[in-house]
N, C-alpha and C positions, 0 to 999 in steps of 0.2 A: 477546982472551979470549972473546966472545961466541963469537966463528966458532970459536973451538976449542969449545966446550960445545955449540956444536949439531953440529959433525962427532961427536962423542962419544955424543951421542945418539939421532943416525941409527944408527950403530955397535950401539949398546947397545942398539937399538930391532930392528935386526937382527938382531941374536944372540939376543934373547931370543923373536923369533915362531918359533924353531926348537923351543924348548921346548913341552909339551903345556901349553893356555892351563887356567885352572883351570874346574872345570865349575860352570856357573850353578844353582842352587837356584830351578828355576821352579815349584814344586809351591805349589797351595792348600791354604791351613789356614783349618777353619772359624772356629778361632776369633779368629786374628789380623786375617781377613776383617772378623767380628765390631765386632773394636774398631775397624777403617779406616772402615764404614759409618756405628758413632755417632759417630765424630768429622764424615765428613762431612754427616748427617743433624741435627746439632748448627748447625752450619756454616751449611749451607742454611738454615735456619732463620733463624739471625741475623743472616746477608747477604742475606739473600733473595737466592740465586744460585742458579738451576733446574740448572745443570751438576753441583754437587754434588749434590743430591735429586736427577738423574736418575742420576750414578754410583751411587749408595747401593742406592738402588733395582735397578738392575740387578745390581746383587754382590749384593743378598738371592733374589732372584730367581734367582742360580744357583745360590746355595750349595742354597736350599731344592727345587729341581729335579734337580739332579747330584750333589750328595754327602748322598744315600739310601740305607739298604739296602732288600734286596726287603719288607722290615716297613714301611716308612717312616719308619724312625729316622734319629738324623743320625749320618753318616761324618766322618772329620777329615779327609781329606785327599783331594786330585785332582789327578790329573796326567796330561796327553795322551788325555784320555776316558774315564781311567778311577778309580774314588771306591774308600778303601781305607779299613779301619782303623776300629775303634768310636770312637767320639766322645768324648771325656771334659768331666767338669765346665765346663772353662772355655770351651768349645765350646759346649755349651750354653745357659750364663748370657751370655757376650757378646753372642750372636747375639740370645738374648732382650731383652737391653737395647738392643740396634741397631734392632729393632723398635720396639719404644715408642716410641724415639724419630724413625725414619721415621713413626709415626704421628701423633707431635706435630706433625710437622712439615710435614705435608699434609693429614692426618686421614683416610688412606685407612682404613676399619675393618677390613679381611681382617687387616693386620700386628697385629692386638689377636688376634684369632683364630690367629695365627701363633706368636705370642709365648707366648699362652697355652699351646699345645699345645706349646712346649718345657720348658714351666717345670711342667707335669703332666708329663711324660716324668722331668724332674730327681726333683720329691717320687717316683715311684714306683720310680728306678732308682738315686739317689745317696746316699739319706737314712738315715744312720744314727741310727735309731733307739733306739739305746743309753744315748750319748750327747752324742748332739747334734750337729749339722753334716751336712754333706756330704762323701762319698767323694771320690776325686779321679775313680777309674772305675768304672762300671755294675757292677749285680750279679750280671749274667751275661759281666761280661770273662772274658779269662783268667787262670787263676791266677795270682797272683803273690807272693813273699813276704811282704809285708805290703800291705795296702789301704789308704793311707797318703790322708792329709785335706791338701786346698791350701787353706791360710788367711792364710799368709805372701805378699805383695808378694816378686815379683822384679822381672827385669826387665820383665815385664808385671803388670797387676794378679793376684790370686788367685783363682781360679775360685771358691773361696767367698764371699768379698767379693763380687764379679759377680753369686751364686748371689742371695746375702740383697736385694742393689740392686734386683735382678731383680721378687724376691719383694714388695718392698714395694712399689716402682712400681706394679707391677701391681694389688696389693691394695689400695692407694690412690684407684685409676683405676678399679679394677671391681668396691671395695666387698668383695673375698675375704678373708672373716676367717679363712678356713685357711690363705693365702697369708701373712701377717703373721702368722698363729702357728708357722707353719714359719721365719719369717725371723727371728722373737725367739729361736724355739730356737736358732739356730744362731748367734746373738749372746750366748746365755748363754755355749756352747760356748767361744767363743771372746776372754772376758774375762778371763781369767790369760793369754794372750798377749799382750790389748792393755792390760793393766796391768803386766807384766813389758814387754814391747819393741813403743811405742806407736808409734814409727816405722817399723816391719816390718807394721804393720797399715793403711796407709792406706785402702786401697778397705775394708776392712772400718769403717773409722769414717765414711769418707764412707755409706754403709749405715747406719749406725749413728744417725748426723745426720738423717738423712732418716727413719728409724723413728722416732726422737725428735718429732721436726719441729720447729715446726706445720709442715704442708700443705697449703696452699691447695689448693684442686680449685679448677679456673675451668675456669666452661661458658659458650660463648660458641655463642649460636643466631642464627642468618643472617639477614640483610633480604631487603627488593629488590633494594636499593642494594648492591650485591655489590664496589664500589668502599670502601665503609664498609665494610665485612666485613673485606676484605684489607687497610685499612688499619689496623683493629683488631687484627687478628692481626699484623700486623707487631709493632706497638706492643710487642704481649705477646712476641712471641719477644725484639726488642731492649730490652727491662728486665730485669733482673736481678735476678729473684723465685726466691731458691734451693730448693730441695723442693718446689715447687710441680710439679702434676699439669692437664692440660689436655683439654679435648674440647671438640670441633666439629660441630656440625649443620648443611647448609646447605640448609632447606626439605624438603617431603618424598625421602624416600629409598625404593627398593624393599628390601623385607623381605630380598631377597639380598645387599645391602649392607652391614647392618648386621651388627656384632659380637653376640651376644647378650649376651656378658660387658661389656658398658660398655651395658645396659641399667637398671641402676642409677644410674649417675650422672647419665642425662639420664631419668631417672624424674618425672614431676609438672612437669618445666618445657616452658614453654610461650615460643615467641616471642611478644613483644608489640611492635606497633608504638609510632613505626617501626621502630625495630631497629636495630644490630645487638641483641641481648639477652643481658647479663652477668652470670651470676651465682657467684660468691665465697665457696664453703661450706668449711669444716672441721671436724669429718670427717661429711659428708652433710649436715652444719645449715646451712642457708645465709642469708647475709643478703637484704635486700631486695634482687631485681632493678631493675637500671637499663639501661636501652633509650636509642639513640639514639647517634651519634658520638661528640658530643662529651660525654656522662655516660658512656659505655663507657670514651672516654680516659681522664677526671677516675679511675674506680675504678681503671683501673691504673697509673694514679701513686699511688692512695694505697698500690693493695698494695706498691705498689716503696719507697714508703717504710716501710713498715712499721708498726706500731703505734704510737703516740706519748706 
């Protein structure tokens, strides 16, 4: 029986390369890109695996250099050199969240700066102002019979859920109180959906949890000991402190380094030896600084346990 089932399928293996093979779907979209970077940006992070933060990194790197138009806005799509098509909501907000969290996750400051500048793009190009929420496409797409709002989960998350994520991440991490009032609005928007069909709204209550919060903001400012550092930061990536917003300083930096918009959250702090230096605020109030390995540790096990 074996030897008959595989003459059968050499046969059948035969017959059917005569036929035209189906054609491959190699084309990039920004914003499923998007969601492959924070997952592996997320990843990196909690494995401490440089393979993934260096994939992530390269897929933001191209989407944000080849799928441009001649404005510097974002395209949705590429394929064989060449970037097509306006970009819609969920291309936008993806890509902004895959940011932040490459930022988290290495603390390069350009990706704060990156992120920012899609998420000003979203308020000036998606945002209906009527009421409430965000478009699915810009306000200078093409025509089309209705301008119809993505707030429903499918098979990916909702470009508006992304949108608000987006928004409040940000506004969280960089102190923008326009940022979180655009993301409230668009959480008002969308409360007769998630109280008619709360299961059709995921990413928007995950948004929703995180606007709630609480929020830790944890600023963790660098030693000598750059060994104590990275292993500080490990600590934080692998705890499981949910809503919580993070930045990193590691000693002086040149002024072209820096983000201007996460100039607020390391506003008035100061490393103190020896360092690492840990401090723990919600929303900007922060508790007393603790310095040092092993008090750096101790506070984020308390944050991981939570209030008592």
């Amino acid at each position: 029986m074996e030897a008959q089932l595989a003459e059968s399928r050499r046969k059948l293996l035969a017959a059917r390369s005569h036929r035209q093979r189906p054609r491959r779907d190699d084309k990039v979209l920004a914003g499923w890109n998007g969601l492959m970077i924070e997952s592996l940006a997320r990843a990196a992070a909690v494995l401490d695996e440089p393979r993934y933060y260096d994939a992530a990194a390269l897929a933001a790197d191209f989407l944000l250099t080849h799928l441009r138009d001649p404005q510097g806005r974002l395209l949705r799509s590429w394929r064989r050199g060449a970037a097509r098509f306006p970009a819609y909501l969920e291309d936008y907000a993806s890509l902004a969240n895959a940011l932040v969290s490459l930022y988290e996750a290495r603390f390069e400051e350009r990706r704060i700066d990156e992120a920012t500048g899609l998420v000003d793009e979203i308020l000036r190009q998606f945002v209906d102002a009527d009421s409430g929420g965000f478009f699915t496409t810009a306000v200078d797409h093409e025509p089309l019979v209705a301008r119809k709002k993505d707030m429903i989960d499918g098979s990916l998350p909702s470009g508006g859920g992304l949108a608000v994520m987006a928004l409040v991440r940000l506004g969280k991490l960089c102190g923008r109180g326009d940022y979180v009032a655009a993301a409230e609005s668009a959480l008002r928007a969308a409360v007769p959906i998630i109280q008619q069909s709360p299961t059709a709204m995921g990413q928007m209550l995950l948004a929703l949890d995180l606007y709630l919060g609480p929020t830790p903001e944890v600023v963790v400012l660098g030693s000598a000991d750059h060994t104590a550092d990275r292993e500080v930061l490990a600590e934080l990536h692998r705890r499981y402190v949910p809503n919580k917003v993070v930045a990193f300083r590691d000693g002086p930096q040149a002024d072209g380094r820096r983000a201007a918009a996460l100039a607020g959250i390391f506003q008035g702090k100061r490393p103190i030896p020896p360092g690492p230096t840990v401090f723990v605020c919600e929303p900007f109030t922060c508790q007393a600084p603790v310095t040092g390995r092993e008090a750096a540790l101790s506070a984020l096990e308390s944050l991981a346990r939570g209030p008592t």
